[in-house]
PyMOL CGO cylinders between C-alpha atoms (Angstrom):
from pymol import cmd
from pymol.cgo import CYLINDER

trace = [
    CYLINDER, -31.31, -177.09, 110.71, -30.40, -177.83, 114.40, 0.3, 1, 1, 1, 1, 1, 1,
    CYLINDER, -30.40, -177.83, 114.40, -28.57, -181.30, 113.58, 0.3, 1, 1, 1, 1, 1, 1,
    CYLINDER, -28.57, -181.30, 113.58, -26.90, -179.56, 110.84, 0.3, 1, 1, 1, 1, 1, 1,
    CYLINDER, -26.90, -179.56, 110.84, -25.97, -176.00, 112.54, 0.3, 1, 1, 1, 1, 1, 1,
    CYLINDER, -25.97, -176.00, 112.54, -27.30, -174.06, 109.86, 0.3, 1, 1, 1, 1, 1, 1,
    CYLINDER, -27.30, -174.06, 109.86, -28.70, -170.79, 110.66, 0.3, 1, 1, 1, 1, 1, 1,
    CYLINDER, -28.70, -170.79, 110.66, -31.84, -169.39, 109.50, 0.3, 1, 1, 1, 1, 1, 1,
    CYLINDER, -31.84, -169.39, 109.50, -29.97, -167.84, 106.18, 0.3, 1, 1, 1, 1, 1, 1,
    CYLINDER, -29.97, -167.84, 106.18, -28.58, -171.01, 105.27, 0.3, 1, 1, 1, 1, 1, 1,
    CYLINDER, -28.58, -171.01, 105.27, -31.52, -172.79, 106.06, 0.3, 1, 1, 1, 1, 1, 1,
    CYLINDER, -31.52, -172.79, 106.06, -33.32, -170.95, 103.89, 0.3, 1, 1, 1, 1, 1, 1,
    CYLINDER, -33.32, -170.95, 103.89, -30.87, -171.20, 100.69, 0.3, 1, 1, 1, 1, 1, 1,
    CYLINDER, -30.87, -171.20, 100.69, -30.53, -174.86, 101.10, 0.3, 1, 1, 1, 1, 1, 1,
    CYLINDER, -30.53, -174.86, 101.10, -34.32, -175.70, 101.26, 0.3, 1, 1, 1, 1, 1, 1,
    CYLINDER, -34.32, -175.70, 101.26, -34.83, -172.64, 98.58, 0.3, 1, 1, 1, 1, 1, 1,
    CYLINDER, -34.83, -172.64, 98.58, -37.07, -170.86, 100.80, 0.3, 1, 1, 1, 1, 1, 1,
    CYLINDER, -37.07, -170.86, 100.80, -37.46, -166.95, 99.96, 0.3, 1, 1, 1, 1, 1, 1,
    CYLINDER, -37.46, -166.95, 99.96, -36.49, -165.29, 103.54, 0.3, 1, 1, 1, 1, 1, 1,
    CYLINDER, -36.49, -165.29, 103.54, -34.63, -166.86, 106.25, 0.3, 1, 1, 1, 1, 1, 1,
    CYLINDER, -34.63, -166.86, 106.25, -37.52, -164.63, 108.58, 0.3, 1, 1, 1, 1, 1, 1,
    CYLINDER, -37.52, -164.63, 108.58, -39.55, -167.37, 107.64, 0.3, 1, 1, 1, 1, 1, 1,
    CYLINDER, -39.55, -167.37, 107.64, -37.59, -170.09, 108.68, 0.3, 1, 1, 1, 1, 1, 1,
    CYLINDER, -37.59, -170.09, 108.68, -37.21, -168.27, 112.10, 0.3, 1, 1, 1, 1, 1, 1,
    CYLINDER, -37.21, -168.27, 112.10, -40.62, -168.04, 112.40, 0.3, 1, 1, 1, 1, 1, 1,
    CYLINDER, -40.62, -168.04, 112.40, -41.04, -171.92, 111.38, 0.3, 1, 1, 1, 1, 1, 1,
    CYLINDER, -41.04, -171.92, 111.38, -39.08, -172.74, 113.72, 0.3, 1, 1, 1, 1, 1, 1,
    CYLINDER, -39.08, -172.74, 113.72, -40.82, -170.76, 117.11, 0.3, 1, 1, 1, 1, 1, 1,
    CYLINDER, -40.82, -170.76, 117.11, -44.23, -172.06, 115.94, 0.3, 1, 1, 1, 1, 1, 1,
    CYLINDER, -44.23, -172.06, 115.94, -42.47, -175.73, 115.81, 0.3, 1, 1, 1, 1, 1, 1,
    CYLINDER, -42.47, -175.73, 115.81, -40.59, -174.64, 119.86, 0.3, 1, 1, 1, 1, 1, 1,
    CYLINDER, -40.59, -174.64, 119.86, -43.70, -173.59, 120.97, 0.3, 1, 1, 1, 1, 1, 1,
    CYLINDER, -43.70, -173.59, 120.97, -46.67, -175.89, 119.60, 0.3, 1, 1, 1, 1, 1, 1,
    CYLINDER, -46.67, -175.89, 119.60, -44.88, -179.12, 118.38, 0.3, 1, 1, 1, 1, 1, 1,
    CYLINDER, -44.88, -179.12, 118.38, -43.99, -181.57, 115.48, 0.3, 1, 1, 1, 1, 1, 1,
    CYLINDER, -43.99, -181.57, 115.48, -47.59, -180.42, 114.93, 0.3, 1, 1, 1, 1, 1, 1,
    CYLINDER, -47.59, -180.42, 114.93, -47.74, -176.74, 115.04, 0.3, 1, 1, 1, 1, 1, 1,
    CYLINDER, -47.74, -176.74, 115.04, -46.48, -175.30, 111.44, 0.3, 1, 1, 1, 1, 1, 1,
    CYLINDER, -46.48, -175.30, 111.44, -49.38, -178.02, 110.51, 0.3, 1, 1, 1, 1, 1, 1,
    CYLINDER, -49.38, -178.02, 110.51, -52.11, -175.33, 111.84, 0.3, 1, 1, 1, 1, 1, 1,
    CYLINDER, -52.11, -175.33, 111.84, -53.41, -173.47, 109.16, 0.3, 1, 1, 1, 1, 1, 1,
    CYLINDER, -53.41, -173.47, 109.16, -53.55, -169.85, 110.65, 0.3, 1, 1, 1, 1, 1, 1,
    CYLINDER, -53.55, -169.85, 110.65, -54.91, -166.90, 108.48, 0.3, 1, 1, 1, 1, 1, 1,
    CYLINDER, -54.91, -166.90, 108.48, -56.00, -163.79, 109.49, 0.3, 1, 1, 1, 1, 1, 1,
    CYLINDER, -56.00, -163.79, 109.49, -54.29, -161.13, 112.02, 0.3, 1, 1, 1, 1, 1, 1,
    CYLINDER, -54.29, -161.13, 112.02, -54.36, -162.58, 115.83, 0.3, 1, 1, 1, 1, 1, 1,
    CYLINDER, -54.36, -162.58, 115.83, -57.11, -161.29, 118.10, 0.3, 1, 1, 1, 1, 1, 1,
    CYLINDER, -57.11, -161.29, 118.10, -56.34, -158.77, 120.27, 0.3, 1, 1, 1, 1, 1, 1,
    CYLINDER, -56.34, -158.77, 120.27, -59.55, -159.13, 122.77, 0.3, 1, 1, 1, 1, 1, 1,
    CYLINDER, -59.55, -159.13, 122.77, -59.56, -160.06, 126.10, 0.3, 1, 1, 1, 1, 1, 1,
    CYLINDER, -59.56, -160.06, 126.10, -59.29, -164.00, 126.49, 0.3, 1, 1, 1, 1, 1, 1,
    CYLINDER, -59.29, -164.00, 126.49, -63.14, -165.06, 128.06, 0.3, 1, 1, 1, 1, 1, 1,
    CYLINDER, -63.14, -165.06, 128.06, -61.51, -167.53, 130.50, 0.3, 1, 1, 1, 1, 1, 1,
    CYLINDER, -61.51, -167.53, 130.50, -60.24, -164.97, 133.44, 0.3, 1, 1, 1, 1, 1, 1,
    CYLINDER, -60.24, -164.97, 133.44, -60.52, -166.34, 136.88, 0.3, 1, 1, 1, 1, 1, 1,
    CYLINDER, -60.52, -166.34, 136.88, -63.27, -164.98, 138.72, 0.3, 1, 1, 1, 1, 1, 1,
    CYLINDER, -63.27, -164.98, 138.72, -62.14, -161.67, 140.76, 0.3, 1, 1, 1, 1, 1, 1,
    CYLINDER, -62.14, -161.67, 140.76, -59.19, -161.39, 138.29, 0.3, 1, 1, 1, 1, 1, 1,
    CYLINDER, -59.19, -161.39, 138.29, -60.80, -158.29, 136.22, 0.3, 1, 1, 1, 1, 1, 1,
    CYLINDER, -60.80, -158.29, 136.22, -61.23, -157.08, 139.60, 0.3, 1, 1, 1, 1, 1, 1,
    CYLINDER, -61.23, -157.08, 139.60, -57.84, -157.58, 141.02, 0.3, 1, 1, 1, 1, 1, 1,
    CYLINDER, -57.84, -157.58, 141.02, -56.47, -156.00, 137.80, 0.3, 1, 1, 1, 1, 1, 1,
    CYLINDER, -56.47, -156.00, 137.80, -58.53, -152.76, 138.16, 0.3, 1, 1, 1, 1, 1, 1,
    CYLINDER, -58.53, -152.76, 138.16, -57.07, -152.60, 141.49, 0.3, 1, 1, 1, 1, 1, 1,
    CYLINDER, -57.07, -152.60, 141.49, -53.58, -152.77, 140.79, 0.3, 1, 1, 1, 1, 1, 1,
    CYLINDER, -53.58, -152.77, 140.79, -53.95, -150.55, 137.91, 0.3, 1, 1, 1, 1, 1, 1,
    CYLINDER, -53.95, -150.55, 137.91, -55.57, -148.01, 140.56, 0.3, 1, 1, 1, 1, 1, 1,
    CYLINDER, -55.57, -148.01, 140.56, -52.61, -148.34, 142.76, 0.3, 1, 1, 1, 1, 1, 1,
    CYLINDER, -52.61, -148.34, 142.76, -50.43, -148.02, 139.94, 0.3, 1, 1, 1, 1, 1, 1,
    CYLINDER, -50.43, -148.02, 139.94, -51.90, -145.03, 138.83, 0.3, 1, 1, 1, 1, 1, 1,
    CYLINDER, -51.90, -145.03, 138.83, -51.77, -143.28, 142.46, 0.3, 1, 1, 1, 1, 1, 1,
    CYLINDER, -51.77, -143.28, 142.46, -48.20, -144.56, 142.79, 0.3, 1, 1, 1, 1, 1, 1,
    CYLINDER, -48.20, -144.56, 142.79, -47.45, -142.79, 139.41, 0.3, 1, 1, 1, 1, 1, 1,
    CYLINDER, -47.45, -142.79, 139.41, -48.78, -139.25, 140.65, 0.3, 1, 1, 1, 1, 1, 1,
    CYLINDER, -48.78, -139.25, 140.65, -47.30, -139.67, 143.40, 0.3, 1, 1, 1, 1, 1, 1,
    CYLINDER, -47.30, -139.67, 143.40, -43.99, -139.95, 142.02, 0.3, 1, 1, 1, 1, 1, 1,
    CYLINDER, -43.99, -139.95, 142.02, -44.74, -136.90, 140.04, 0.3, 1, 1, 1, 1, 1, 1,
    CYLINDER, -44.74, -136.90, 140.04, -45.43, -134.84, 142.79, 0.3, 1, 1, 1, 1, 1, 1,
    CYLINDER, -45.43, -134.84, 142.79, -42.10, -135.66, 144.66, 0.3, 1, 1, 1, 1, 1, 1,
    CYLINDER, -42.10, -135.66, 144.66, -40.44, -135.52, 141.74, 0.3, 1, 1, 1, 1, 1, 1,
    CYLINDER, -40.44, -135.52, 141.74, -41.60, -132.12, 140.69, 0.3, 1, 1, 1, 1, 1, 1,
    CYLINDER, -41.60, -132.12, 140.69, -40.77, -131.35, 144.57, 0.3, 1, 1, 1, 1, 1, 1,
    CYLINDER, -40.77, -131.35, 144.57, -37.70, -131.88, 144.37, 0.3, 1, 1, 1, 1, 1, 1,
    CYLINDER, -37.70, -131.88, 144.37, -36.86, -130.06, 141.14, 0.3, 1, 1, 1, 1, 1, 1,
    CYLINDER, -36.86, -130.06, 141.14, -38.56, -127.07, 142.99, 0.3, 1, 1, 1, 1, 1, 1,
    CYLINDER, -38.56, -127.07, 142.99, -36.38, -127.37, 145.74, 0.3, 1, 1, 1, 1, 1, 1,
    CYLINDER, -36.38, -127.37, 145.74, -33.25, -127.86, 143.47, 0.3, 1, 1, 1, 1, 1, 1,
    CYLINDER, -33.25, -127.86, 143.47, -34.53, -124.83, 141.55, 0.3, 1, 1, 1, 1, 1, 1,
    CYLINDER, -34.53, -124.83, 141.55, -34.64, -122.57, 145.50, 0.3, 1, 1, 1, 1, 1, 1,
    CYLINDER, -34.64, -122.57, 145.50, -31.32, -123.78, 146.36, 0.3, 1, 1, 1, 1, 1, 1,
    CYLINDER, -31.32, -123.78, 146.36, -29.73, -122.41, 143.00, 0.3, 1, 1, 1, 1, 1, 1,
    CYLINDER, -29.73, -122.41, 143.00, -31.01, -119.25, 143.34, 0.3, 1, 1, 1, 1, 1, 1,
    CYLINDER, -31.01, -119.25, 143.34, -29.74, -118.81, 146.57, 0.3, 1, 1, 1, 1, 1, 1,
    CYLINDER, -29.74, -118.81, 146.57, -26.55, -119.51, 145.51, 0.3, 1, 1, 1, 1, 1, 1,
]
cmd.load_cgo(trace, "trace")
């Protein structure tokens, strides 16, 4: 396909594959993993749980951040809602 310049739709017609999706997906697996990666069989949907290998003081580190996102997020609120107060005065004094 690459030597060639064919896109995934021609790829697809010319090898008689059904959906040129599938050659696009072919060829990410083959980008990302190697000559050897459409060899993995892979069934199933993809787990969606936490890998087990975090650094230690990483789960930590992330509940802090999400903390001080959170805080920075109702803080913006507030000014926000401040401010459309303020906008809201200066109208009716108009």
């Amino acid at each position: 396909m690459h030597k060639e310049g064919l896109s995934y739709r021609e790829a697809a017609r010319q090898f008689e594959i059904s959906g040129h999706n599938l050659v696009a997906k072919w060829e990410r697996i083959y980008l990302e993993e190697g000559a050897k990666g459409p060899r993995i069989k892979r069934r199933g949907r993809k787990s969606t749980r936490r890998p087990p290998n975090l650094k230690k003081g990483a789960e930590e580190d992330l509940i802090a951040e999400n903390q001080r996102l959170r805080a920075e997020n109702a803080y913006l609120k507030k000014l926000n809602a401040l401010v459309a107060e303020r906008v809201r005065q200066e109208k009716k004094h108009k």
